[in-house]
KEVO-900393 format. One record per atom (N, C-alpha, C): y, x, z. Coordinates in steps of 0.02 Angstrom, whole numbers, plus 50000, padded with zeros to 5 digits. Example, Ala and Ser with C-alpha at 12.3 -4.5 7.8 and 13.67 -1.06 7.14 Angstrom:
BEGIN
497165066050390/497755061550390/498355066050390/498885064250354/499475068450357/500025064550394/
//
This chain:
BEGIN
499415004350000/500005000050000/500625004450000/501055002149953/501635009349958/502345003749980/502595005950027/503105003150078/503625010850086/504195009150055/504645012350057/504905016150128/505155022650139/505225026850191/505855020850243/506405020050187/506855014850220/506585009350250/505895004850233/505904998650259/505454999050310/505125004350314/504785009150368/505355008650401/505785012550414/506305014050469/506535008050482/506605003450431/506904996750447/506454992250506/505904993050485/505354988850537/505244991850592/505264997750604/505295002350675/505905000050718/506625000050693/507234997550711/507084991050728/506954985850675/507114978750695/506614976550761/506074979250754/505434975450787/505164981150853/505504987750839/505414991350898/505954993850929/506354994050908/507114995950940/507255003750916/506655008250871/506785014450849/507315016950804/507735020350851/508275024950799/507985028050757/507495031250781/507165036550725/506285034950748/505915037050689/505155038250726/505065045350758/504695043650807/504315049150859/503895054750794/503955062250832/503545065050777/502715062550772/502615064450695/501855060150673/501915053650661/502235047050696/501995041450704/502255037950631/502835040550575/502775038550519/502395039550483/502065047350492/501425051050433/500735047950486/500775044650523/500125041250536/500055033650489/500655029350540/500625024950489/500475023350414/500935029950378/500855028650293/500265033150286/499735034850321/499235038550316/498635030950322/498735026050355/498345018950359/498585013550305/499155012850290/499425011250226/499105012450181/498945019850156/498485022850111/497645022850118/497635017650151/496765015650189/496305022850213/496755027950233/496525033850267/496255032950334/495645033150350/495585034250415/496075041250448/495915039850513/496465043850544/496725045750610/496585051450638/496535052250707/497245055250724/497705053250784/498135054050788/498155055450877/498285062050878/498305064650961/499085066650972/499395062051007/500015061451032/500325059251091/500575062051136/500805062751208/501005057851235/500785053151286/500995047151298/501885046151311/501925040651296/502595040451281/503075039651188/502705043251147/502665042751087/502525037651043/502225032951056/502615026551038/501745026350977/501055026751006/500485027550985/500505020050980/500535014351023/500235008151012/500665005950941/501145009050941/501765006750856/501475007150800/500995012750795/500595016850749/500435008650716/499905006550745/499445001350735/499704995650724/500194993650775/500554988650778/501054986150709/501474993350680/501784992450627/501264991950569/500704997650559/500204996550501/500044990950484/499724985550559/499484979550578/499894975850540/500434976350554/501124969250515/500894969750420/500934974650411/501034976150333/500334977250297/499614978050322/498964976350285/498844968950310/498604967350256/498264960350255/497654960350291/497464955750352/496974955050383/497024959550452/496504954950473/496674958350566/496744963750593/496834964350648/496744972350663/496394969650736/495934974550734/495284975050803/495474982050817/495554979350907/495724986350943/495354986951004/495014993851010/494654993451052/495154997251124/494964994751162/495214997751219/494904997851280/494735002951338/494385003251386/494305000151449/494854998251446/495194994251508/495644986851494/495234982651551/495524976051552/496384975251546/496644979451611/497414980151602/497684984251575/497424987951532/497874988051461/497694986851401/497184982451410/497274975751336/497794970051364/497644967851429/498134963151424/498804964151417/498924972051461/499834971551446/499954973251368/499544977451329/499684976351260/499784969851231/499494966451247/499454959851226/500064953851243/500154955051310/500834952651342/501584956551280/501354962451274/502054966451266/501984965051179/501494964151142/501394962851048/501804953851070/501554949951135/501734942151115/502524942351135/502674944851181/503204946351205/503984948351171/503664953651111/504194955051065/504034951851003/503694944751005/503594942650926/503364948850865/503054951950887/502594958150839/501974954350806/501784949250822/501134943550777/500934943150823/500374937350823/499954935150861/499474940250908/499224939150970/498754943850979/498274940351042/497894942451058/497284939751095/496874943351132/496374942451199/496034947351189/495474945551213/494884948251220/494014945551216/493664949851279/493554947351340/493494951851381/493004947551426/492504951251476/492234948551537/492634943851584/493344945451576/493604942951646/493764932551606/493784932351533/493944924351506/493254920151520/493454914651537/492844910751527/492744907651447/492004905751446/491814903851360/492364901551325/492714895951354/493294894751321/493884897251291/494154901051341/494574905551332/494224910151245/493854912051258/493224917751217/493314913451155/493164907051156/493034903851081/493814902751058/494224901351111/494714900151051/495014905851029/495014913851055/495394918251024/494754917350943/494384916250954/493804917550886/494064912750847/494274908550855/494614903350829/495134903450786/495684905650839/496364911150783/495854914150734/495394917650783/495444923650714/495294922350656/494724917050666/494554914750576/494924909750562/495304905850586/495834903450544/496604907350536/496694916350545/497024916850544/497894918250559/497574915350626/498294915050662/498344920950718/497744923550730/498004931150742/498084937550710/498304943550715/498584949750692/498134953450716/498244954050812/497834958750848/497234954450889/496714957850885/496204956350953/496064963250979/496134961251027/496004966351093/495224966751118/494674970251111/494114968951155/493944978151191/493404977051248/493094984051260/492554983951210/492314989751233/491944991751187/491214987351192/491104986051245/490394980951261/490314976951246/490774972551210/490994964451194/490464966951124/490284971151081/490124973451045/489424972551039/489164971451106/488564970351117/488164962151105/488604958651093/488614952551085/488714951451004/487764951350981/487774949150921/488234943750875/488394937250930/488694932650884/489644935550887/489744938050939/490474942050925/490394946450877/489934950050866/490324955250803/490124951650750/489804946050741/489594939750676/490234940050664/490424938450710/491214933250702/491634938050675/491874943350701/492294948650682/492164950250622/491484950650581/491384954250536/491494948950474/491464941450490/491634938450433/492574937450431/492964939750485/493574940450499/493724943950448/493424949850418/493354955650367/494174960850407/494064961450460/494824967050494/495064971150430/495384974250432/495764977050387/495834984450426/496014984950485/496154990850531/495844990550591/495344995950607/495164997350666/495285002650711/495544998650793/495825004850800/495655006150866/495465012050894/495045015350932/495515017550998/495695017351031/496145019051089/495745020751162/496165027151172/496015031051218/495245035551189/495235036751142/494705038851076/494375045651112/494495050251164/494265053051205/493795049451223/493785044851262/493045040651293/492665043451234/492485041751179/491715042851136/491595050051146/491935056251166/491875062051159/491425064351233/491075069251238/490625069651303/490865075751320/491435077851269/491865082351289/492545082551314/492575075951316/493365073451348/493285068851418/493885070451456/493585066151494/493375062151525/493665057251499/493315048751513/492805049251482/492285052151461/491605049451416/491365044851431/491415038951400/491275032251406/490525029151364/489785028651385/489365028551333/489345023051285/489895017251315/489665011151274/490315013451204/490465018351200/490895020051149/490395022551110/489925026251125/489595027451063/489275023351006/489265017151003/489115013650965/489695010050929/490325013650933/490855011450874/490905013550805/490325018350812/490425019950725/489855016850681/489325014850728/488955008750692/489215001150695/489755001050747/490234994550735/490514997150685/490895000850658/491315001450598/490964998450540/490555002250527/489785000850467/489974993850461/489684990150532/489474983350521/489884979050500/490524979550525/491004979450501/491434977050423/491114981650401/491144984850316/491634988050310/491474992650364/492084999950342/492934998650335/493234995950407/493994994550403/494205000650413/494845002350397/495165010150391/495105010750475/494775015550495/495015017250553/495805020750591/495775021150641/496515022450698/496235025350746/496175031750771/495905032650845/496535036250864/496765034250919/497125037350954/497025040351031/497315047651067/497215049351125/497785054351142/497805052651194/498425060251193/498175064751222/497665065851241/497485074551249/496845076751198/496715080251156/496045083151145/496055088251106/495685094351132/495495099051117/495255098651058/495135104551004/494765105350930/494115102750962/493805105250999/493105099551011/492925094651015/493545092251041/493525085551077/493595079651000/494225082950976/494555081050891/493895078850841/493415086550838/492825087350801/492285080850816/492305079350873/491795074250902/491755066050882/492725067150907/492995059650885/492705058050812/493095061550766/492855061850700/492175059050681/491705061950708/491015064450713/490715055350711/490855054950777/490485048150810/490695042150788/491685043650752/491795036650733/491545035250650/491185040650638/491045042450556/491585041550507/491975042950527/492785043250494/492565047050440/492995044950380/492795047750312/493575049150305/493475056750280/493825061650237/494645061150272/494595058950368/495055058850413/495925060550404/496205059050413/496995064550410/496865063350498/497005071750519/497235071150587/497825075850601/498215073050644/498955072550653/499005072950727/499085081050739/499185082250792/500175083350823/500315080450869/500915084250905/501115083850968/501265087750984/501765088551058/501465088651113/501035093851113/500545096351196/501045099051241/501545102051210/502195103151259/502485098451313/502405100851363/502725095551421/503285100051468/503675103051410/504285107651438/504565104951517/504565100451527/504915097251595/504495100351651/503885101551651/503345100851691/503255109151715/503385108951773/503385116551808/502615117451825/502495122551797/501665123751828/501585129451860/501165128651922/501065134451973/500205133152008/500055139452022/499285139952048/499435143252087/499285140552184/499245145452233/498395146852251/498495150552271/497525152952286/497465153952365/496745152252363/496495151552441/495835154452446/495945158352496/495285160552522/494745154252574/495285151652615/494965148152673/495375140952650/494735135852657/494895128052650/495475126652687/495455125552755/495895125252809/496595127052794/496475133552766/497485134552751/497525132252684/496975129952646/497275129152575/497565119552593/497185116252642/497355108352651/497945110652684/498035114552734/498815113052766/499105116752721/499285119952684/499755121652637/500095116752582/499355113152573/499495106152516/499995102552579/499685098652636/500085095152669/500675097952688/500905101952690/501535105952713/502015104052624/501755104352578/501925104452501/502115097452506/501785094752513/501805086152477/502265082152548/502185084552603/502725082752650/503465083452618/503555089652605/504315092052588/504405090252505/503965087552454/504125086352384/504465080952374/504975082952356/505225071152318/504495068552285/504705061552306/504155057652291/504395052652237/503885049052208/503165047852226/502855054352183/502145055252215/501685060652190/500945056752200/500465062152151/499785058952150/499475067152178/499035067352218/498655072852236/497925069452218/497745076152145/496845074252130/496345077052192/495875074752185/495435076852222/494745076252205/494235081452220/493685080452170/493095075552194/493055075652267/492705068752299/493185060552325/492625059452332/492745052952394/492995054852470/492655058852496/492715059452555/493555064952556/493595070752496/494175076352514/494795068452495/494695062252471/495335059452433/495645055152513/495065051652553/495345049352615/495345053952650/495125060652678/495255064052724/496055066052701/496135067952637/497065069652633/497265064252643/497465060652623/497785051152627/497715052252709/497355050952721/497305050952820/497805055652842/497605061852837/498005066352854/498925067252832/498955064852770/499605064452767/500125056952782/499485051152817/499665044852835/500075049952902/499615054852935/499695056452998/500495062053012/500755063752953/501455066652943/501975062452930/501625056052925/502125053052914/502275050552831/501905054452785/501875048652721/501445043852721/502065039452680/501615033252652/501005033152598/500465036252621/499895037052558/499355032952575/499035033552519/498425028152503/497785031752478/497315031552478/496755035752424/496635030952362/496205033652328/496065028552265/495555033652235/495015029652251/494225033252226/493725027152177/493075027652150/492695025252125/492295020552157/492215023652257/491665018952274/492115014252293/492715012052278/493125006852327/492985000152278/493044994652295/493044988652254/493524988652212/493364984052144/493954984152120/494514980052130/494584974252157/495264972452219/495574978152256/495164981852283/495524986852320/495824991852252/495574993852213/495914999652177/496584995752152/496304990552130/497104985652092/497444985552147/497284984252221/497954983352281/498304989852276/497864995652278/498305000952295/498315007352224/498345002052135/498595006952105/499394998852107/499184997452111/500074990352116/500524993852178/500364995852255/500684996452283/500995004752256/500655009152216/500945013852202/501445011952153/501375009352098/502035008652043/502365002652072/502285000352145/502864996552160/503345001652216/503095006252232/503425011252262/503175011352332/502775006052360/502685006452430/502085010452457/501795012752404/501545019552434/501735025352380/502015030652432/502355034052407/501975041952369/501395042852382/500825047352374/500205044152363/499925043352310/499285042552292/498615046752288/498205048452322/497725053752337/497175050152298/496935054652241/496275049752194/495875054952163/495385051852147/494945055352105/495045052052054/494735057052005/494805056651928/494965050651912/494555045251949/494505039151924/494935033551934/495605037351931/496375033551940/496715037051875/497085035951830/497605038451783/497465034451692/496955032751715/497055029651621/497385024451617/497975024351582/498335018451581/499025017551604/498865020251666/499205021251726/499995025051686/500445020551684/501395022851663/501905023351703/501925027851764/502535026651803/502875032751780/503525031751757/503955036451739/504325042451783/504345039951829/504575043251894/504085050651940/503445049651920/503085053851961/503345061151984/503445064052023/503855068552033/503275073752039/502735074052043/502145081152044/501525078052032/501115082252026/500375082552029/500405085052038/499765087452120/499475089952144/498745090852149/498525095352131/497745096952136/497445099352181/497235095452227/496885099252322/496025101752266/495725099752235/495455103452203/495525103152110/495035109652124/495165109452051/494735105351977/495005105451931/494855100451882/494065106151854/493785099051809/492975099851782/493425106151733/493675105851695/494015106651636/494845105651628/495125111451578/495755112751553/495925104351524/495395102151474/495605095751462/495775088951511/495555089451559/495595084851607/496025086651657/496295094051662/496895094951687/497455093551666/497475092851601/497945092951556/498125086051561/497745082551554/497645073851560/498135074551610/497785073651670/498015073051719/498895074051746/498805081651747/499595084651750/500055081451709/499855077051639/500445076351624/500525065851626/500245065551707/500595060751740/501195059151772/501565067451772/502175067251812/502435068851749/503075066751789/503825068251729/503865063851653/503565057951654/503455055651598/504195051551597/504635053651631/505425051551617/505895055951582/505545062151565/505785069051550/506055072351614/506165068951652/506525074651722/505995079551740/506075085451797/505915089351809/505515089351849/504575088351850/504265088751889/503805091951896/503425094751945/503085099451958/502305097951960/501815102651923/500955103351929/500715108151960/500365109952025/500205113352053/499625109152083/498965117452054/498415117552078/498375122452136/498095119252185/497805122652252/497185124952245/497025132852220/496405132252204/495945138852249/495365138252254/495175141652304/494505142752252/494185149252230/493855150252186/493155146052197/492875146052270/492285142552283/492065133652263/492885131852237/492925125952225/492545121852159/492365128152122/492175128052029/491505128752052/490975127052108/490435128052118/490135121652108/490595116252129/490355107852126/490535106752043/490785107552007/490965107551974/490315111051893/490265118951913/489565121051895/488895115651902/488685114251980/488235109451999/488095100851965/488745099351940/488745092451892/488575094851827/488765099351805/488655101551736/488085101551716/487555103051762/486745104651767/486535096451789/486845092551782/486465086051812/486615081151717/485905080251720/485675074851664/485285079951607/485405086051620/484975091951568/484205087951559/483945089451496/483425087051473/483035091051440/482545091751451/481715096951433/481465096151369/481305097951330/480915097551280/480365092451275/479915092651346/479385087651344/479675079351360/480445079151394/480525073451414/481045070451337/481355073451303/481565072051238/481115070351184/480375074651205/479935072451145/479565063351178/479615063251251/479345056151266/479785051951257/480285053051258/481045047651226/480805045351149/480745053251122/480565050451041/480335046751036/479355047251060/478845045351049/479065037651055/479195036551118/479405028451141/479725025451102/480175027151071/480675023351015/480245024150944/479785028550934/479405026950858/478915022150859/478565022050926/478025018050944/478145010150945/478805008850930/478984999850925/479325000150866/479064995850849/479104992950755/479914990950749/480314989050809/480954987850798/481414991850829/482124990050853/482274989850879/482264989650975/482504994151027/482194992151084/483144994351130/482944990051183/483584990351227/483324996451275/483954999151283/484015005251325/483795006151387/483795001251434/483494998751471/482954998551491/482634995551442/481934993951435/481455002051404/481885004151377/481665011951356/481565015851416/482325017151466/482255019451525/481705016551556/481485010551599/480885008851615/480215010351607/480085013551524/479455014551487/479295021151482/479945025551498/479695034851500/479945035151571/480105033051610/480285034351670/480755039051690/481095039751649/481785046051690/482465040551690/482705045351733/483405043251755/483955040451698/484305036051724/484715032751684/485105037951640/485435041451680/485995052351630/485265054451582/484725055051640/484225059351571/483885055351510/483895049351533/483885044851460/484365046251407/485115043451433/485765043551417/485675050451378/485365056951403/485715061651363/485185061251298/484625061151322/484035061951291/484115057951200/484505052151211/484485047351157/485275050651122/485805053151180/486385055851129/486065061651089/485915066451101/485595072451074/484975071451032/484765064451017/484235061550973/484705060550900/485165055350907/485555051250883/485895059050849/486085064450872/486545070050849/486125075350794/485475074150790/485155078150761/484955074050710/485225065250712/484885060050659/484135060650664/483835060550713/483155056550725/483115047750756/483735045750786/483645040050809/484495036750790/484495030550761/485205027350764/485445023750818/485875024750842/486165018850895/486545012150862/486435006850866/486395000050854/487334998050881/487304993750823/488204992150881/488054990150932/487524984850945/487354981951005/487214984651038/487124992451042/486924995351106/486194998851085/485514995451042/484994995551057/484715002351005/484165005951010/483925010750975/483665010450938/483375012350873/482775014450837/482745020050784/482165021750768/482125026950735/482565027050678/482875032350654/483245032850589/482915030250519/483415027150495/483205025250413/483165032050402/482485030150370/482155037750320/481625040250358/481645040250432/481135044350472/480915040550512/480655035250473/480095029950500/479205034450486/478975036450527/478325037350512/478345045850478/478855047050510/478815055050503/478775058750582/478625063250570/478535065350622/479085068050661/479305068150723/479805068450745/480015074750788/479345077750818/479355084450870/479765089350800/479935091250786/480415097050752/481125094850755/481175087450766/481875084250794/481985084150839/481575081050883/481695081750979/481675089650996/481325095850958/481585101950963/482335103450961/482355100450897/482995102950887/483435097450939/483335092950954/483815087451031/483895092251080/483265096551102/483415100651155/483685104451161/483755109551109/483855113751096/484835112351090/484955107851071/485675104151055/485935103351126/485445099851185/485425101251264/485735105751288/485365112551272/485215118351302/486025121351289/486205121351227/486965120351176/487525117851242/487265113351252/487725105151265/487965110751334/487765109051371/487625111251437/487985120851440/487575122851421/488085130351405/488705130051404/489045126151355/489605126551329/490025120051395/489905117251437/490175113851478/490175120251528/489665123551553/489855128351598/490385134751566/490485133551500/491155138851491/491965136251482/491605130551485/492295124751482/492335126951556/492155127051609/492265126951674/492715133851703/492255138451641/492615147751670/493285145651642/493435142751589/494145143151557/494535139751592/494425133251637/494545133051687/494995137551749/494365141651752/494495146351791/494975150051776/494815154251708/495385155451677/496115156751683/496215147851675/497115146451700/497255148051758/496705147551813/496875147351875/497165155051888/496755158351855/496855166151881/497285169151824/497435166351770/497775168951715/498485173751745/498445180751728/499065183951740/499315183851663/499785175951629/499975176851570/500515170551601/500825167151535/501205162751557/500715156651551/500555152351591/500025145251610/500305142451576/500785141751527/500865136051456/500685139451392/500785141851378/500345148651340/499445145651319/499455145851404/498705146151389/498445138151380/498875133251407/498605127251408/498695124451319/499335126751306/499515126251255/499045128251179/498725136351200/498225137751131/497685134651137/497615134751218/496775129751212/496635123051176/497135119151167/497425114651126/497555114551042/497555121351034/497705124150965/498505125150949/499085126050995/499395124450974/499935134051008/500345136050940/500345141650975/501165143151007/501485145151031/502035147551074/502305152851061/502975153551023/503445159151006/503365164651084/503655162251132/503675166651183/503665161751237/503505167751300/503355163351381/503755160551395/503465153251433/504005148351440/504815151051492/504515154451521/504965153451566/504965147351619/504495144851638/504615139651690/503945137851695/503515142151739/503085141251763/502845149451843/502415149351856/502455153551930/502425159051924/502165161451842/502035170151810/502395171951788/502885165151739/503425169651708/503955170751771/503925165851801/504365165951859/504445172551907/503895175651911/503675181651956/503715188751914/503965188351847/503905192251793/503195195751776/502785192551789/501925197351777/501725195151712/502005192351660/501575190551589/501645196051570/500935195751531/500655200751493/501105201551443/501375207751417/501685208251353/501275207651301/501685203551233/501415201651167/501255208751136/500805211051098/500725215751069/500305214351005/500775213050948/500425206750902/499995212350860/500005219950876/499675225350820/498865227150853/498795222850913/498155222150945/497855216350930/498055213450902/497775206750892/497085207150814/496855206650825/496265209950740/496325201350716/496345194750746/496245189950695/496775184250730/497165182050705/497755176350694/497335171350750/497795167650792/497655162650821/497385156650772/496865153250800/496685148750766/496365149050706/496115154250692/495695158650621/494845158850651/494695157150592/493935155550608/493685162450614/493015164350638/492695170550649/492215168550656/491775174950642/490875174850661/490605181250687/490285178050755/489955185450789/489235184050761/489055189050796/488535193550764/487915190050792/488055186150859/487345182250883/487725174150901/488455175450912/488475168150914/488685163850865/488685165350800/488945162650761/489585163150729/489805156550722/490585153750702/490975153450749/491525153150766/492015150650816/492645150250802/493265149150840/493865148250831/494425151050882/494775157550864/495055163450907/495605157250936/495435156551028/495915152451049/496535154451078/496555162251097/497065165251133/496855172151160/497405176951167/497495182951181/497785184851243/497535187151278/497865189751359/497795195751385/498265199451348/498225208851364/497515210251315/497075213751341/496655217651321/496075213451313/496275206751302/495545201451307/495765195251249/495055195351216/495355188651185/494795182251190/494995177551189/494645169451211/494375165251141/493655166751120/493495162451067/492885155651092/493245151551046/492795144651055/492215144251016/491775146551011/491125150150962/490835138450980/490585136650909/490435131050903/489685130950937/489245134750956/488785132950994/488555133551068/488965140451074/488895142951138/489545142451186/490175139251149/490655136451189/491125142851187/491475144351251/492085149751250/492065153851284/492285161851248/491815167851268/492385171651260/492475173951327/493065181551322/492955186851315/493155191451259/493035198251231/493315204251232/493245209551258/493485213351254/493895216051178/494465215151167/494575216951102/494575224951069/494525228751109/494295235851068/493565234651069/493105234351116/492385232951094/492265226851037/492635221051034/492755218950966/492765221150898/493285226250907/493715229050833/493195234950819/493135240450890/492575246350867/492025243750829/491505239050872/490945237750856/490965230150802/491535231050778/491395224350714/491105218250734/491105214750798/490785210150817/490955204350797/491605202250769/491725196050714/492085200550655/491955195850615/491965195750559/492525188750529/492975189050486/493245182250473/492905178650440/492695172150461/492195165950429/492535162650389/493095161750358/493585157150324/493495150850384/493695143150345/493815138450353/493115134250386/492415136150378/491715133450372/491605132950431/
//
């Protein structure tokens, strides 16, 4: 569809209030215009739901959006009816049948633009009937991290959106996320079977955002140091935390100084998480202490820090995270409290759901041995492992194309490898395992990494991202202390972001340089720091081009 640059700007202005578009969000749009699928990783605040929203107005036929969470389909939905942007609706657990039939109702007669569902609604043969004779026009994937097992919401009922697409009949896809790594990017791609993609990356920069790492030997002074921190910080602030038990013992303890805090964890009900993520963006609690499982969605402009009493799985999920504060542009601060022994729980999850060779080949067997289709469920029940070692057993099936996953959720053997034999596939599943798992425990050192990095900590958050930096920021705790490593670009043997191949691990992708060391993301074995004269002497990469 070709829509002039002016009436573009015109419809951004009239219907969004835009002086200008945000960077990317015009070359996304006229990238779906042109029925391009299209992955678009852009920093919240950037004006991602517009993407869709404007495309939505100007192709003929619906637009289906998936989204992870109840409250933010509905406030999308409030905020599309709200500004007269078209009709919109949404399809969720919390409507009763009624509610359910009449958005289906609009839709085939028309009178909606957007439907809103999660991804599970998917599971419901006669809903995606319905959708698919709707014939959508645009599908669009939000918070598009969830399908990745490298990002970190990994959400499993996402994996079955790219056989919803199929079923479908192939509507231009939209995935949007604002944080993801080249892995994370590679995956999205991957799972939503996006064909011949444009992806449109910008603005990992969160210039406002002061970043600092203090280190601890002993627990004890690293908690009273945090509480001594978050006492004296303008508020409001969120302090992560990696359990249940470290998120109310701080909350307690800083109830006991005298802030107003709350915890916010996974085992709490969900009434309770809604009471106390409402009393935070209404201001009456002034410190929020949570685990991971608080921030998607979540828009308060004001946050004045993140704090990390421990440390994150991963750079990507720090990244997430940290850039909960300052989303007003003012000046707020990320500081991890990190104490090296802390990356041990962290190691210990990484190793939980790993899968054996013999228990991947009884996964196979079970899914060839029924003439159809079988629910996941009922699979788990019939080889007897755990719900994760199922779960991985059938992703790492599904990745080597021995088994398809069903929109509905359910399994069976791949078209084509009905009645073939399958052990040289469940080899290769494990073996993809063995992969999987490696490369999460080096996601963890890089991690580590930042923590101990004597360079500038935007630098590094920044290349891990792909994205590269003229010079040190200046506003973070290294440049601050003057200890960054000087640039010395005649040491460098291969360009940031230039493919390479070692000698046993393959391919990879040079992520960053720090003095006498350099950081590659090798595609099987994950990210590996090198000495760069033992590099350059002993020829250990080689440039791979683009492959």
């Amino acid at each position: 569809m070709s829509v002039t640059p002016q009436r573009l700007r015109e419809i951004g202005r009239e219907r969004f209030g835009y002086e200008a578009f945000h960077p990317g969000q015009e070359e996304a749009i006229r990238s779906l215009l042109e029925h391009r699928d299209t992955l678009a990783v852009m920093p919240t605040g950037a004006g991602k739901s517009a993407i869709y929203q404007i495309a939505g107005l100007l192709l003929p036929g619906p637009t289906v959006v998936v989204s992870p969470l109840i409250a933010l389909q509905r406030d999308q939905v409030e905020t599309i009816n709200a500004d007269d942007i078209g009709e919109a609706a949404v399809v969720n657990s919390t409507l009763r049948q009624s509610e359910r039939e009449e958005a289906f109702e609009d839709l085939e007669a028309q009178r909606l633009e957007f439907l809103f569902l999660a991804p599970e609604q998917f599971a419901h043969h006669q809903a995606l009937q319905r959708l698919r004779e709707a014939t959508p026009s645009l599908f669009v994937v939000d918070e598009a991290h969830c399908i990745s097992e490298w990002g970190h919401d990994f959400r499993p009922d996402y994996l079955r959106l790219g056989a919803v697409v199929e079923e479908l009949g192939q509507p231009t896809v939209l995935a949007l996320t604002a944080t993801a790594a080249p892995p994370v990017r590679q995956e999205i791609v991957e799972r939503l079977r996006m064909r011949d993609p444009r992806v449109i990356v910008r603005g990992f920069d969160r210039p406002n955002l002061w970043l600092g790492v203090q280190t601890f030997a002993d627990e004890d002074v690293k908690r009273r140091r945090l509480l001594e921190r978050v006492a004296a910080a303008e508020k409001p602030g969120i302090v992560y935390a990696a359990t249940h038990r470290h998120a109310e013992e701080v909350a307690s303890a800083l109830r006991g100084q005298g802030v107003r805090a709350a915890f916010y964890h996974g085992g709490m009900t969900a009434h309770q998480r809604e009471r106390v993520q409402d009393d935070f963006m209404a201001d009456r609690v002034e410190v929020i202490v949570a685990t991971i499982a608080f921030g998607m969605g979540v828009d308060k402009p004001n946050v004045r820090f993140v704090y990390h009493y421990d440390v994150s799985d991963s750079v990507d999920s720090y990244y997430q995270e940290i850039g909960r504060a300052g989303r007003d542009g003012q000046p707020a601060q990320a500081l991890l409290f990190y104490r090296p022994e802390d990356l041990v729980i962290h190691h210990f999850f990484a190793g939980g759901g790993q899968v054996d060779l013999a228990q991947v080949e009884r996964v196979a067997k079970a899914i060839q041995e029924h003439d159809g289709p079988i629910d996941p469920v009922a699979l788990r029940e019939e080889v007897g492992l755990s719900p994760s070692k199922t779960g991985t057993a059938l992703s790492r099936l599904e990745e080597v194309g021995a088994i398809d996953i069903l929109p509905d959720g359910r399994v069976e053997v791949a078209r084509g490898k009905r009645g073939q034999d399958l052990a040289p596939m469940a080899a290769a599943a494990a073996a993809a395992d063995q992969h999987h798992h490696q490369y999460e425990r080096s996601r963890i050192e890089m991690m580590r990494g930042y923590a101990e990095a004597l360079d500038c900590r935007r630098e590094y958050l920044l290349n891990y991202f792909g994205q590269e930096i003229d010079d040190p920021c200046g506003y973070c705790d290294n440049c601050a202390a003057g200890i960054v490593v000087a640039e010395d670009d005649a040491h460098k043997p291969f360009p940031l972001n230039s493919r390479v191949r070692h000698t046993a691990w393959g391919k990879g992708l040079v992520e960053r340089y720090e003095g006498d060391k350099m950081v590659v993301l090798f595609d099987t074995v994950g990210y590996k720091t090198l000495a760069v004269d033992v590099v350059t002497q002993n020829g250990l990469l080689q440039p791979a081009g683009g492959g």
